[in-house]
N, C-alpha and C positions, 0 to 999 in steps of 0.2 A: 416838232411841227405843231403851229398853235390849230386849234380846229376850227369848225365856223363860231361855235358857238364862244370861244375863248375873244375870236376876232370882234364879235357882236359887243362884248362886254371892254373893246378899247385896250387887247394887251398887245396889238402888237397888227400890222399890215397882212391882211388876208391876202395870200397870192395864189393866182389864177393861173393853169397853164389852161391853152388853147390847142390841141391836138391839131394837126391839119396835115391831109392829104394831097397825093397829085386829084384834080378835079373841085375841090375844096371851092365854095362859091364862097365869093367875095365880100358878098353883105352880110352873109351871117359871120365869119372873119371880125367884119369891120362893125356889129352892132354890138358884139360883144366888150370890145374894148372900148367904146362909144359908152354903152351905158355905165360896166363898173370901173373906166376908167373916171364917170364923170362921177362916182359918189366922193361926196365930203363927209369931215366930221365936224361938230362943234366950232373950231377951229381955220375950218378949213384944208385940215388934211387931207390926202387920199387915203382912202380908205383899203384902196385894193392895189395890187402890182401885177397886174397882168403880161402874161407872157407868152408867144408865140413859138410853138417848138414844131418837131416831126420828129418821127417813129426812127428816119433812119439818120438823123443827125441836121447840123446846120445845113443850111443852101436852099436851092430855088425850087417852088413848088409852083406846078401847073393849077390854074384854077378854072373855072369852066367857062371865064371869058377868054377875050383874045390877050390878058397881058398875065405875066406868074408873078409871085409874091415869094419874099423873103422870109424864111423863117431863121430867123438868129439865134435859136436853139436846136438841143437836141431832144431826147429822152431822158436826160439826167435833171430835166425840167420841171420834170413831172413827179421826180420823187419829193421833191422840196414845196411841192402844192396842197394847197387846204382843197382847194376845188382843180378841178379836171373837168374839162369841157368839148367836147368833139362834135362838132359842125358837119354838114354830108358833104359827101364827093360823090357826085351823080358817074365817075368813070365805075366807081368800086363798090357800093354800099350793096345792091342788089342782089350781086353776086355773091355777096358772105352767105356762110351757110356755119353750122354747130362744129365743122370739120375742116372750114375753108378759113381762119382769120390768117393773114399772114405771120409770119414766128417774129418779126419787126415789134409786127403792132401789137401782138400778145406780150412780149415781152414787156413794150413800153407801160400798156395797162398795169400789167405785173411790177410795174416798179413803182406805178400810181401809192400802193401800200393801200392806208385806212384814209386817202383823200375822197371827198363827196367827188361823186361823177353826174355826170350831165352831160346830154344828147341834145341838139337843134336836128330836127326835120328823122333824115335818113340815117343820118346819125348811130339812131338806136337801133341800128342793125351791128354796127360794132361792136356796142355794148351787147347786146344777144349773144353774136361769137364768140363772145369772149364769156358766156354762160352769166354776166352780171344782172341779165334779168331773171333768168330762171325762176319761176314760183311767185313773179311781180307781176304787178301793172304795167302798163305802158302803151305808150302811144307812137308814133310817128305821121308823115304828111298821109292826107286823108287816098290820096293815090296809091298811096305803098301796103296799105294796113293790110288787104288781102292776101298780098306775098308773104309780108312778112309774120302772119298769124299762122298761115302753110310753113315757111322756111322755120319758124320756131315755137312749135306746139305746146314747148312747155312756159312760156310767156302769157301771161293774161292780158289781151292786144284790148284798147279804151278805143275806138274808131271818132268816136263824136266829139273830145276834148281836145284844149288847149294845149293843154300841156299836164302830168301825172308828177306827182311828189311823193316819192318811196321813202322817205328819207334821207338813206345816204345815196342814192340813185335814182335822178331825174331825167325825167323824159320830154320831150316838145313835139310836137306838131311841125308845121312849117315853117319857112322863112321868119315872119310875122310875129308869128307865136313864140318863138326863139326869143323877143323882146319881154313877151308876157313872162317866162319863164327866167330872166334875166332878172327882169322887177322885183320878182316871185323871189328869188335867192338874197336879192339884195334886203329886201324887208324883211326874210326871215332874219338875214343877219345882224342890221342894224336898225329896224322898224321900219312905221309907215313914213314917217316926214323925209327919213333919208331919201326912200326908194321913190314919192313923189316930188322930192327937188330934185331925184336924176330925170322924172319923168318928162316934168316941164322946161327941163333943159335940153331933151332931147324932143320936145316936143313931139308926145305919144300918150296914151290917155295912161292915167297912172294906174289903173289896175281893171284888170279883166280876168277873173275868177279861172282855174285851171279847167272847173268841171262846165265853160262857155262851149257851145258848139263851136268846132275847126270850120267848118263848110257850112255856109250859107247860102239857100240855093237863088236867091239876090241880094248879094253884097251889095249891091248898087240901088239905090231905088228907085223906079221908075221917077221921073224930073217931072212926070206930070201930075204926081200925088204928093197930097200931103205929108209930110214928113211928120214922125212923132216928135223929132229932137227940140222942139220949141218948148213941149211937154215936160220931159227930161231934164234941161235948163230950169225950169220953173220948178221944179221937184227937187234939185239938187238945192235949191234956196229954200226951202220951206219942209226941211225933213221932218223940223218938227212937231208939223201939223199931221191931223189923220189924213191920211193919200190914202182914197179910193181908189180903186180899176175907175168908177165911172169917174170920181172927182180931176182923174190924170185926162180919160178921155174927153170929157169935156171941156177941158183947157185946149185942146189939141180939135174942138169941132168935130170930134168923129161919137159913133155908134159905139160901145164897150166891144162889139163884137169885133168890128174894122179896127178899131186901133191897137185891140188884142194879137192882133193877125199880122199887121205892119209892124208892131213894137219890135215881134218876134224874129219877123224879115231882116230888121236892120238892127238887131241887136243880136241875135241868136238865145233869146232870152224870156221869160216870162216879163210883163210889169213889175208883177210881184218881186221876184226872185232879183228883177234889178235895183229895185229897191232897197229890200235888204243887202245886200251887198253892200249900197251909197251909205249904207246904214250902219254897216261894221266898218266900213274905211271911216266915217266921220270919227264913230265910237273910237278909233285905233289913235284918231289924229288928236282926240282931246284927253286920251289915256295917257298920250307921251307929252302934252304941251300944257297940262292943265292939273289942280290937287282937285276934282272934281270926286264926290263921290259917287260909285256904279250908281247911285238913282239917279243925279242928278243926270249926268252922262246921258242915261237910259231915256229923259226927258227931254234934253237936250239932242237928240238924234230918232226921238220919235218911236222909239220901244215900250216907252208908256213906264214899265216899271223893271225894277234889276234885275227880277226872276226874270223875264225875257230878252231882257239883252243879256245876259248870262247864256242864255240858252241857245241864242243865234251867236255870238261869239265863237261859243264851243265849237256850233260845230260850223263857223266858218275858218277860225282861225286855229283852233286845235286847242287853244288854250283858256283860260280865266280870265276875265281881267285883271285882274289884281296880278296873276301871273305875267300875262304881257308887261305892264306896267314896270312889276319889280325888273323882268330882263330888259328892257327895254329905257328904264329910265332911270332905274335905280333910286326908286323913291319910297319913302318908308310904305308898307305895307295898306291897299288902297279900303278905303273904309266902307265894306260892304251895308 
């Protein structure tokens, strides 16, 4: 079985199973296949072979609209998968408990082996019963966290985030977030440019940071106020000029304090914090398409010098440059 990281480096089609139950909502189903069905390679390849199974073998699963869906596998899906992915069923997920998984779906986990697992929404109440969070992180929809922090005490429940990255077990938030966390798997696997040509073919913003607020308490912004996004466009073109707090609000006609306050509204986010982030996703985009060296890069994306894009890298993307780089492009060693 090749792993993510064999798949990232081009030996071979990363396959996906999709776990699904009776209750099983339909979009998160259908974004999964959507997005890693739509990554390519160089080429043009698929990159992944996603597959829909159940616990209790092929046939028709109830989902929580009025029509059921086909699952054309079974459980012997899932041992043949790099990645394992299980979606909520609003009939079942609540009701799991440390003592309550059904011997189905424990068994199917159990034949998962050493595949990466990953949870959308309710999801990570499976993964709980079946003890694979134990001693982790995690998350689920911002509705469930209270339950499910009571139903599994020895879980470290994240309430506020997008989505959590354990590793070899991943978590998500809701519906929505389930894309973020899709993205999130696809870049780690085969970089940024992959994971943002799925994004603008699925037309969804290419990257929203795992540690984003889930709940915002106005998604929507009042239609009578200024919006900051005029701000954020203009920002995303000029990363690599010095961007103030005031130099962003002033583009945008407000008070540093007002647009501090709305940024946050409609982004779930500091200025700041969004920035850097625009700032590691550039740094990412010209790591894999460019022989730039870390200063230049650093310059080019507005970090000023390599010691600080080094430092914002690390601890946004986990790695180096020069590390990203090598796994990612396979280019001689990047000239610090």
């Amino acid at each position: 079985m090749t792993s993510a990281g064999e798949a990232a480096e081009g030996t071979g089609t990363h396959r996906v199973a999709v776990l699904v139950r009776d209750g099983v909502l339909p979009m998160e189903l259908g974004l999964v296949h959507q997005l890693f069905g739509g990554a390519r390679g160089p080429a043009g390849e698929r990159l992944y072979e996603v597959r829909t199974c159940a616990a209790t073998g092929p046939g028709q699963i109830r989902t929580d609209a009025d029509f059921p869906i086909g699952a054309p596998h079974g459980p012997e899906a899932l041992a043949g998968a790099d990645t394992v992915i299980v979606p909520a069923s609003h009939e079942e997920d609540e009701s799991l408990t440390p003592d309550g998984l059904p011997p189905s779906l424990a068994r199917a986990l159990e034949s998962a082996g050493t595949a990466r697992l990953a949870s959308i929404c309710t999801g990570a109440f499976v993964l709980a019963a079946a003890g694979l969070l134990d001693g982790r992180r995690a998350t689920t929809h911002w509705l469930s966290t209270d339950r499910f922090a009571r139903t599994f005490p020895s879980v470290t429940v994240d309430p506020d985030v997008l989505y959590v990255d354990e590793g070899a077990v991943l978590t998500s938030a809701g519906e929505a977030a389930g894309v973020d966390l899709c993205l999130h798997m696809i870049r780690r696997d085969h970089g940024a440019a992959v994971a943002a040509d799925v994004a603008r073919r699925t037309v969804v913003p290419p990257h929203r940071e795992g540690g984003q607020a889930q709940y915002i308490r106005r998604p929507v912004p009042d239609p009578h106020l200024t919006s900051t996004g005029a701000a954020r466009s203009w920002a995303e073109e000029h990363l690599a000029d010095p961007l103030t707090l005031r130099r962003l609000a002033d583009r945008a006609s407000m008070s540093v304090r007002t647009f501090s306050r709305r940024f946050r509204e409609e982004t779930g986010l500091t200025p700041m914090q969004w920035l850097t982030q625009r700032r590691v996703d550039r740094a990412r985009e010209l790591l894999e398409s460019t022989d730039h060296t870390v200063d230049r890069v650093a310059t080019e994306v507005g970090f000023g010098t390599g010691a600080s894009l080094r430092a914002h890298f690390v601890a946004g993307v986990g790695v180096s440059p020069a590390t990203y780089r090598a796994t990612f492009r396979g280019a001689a060693p990047l000239r610090e």
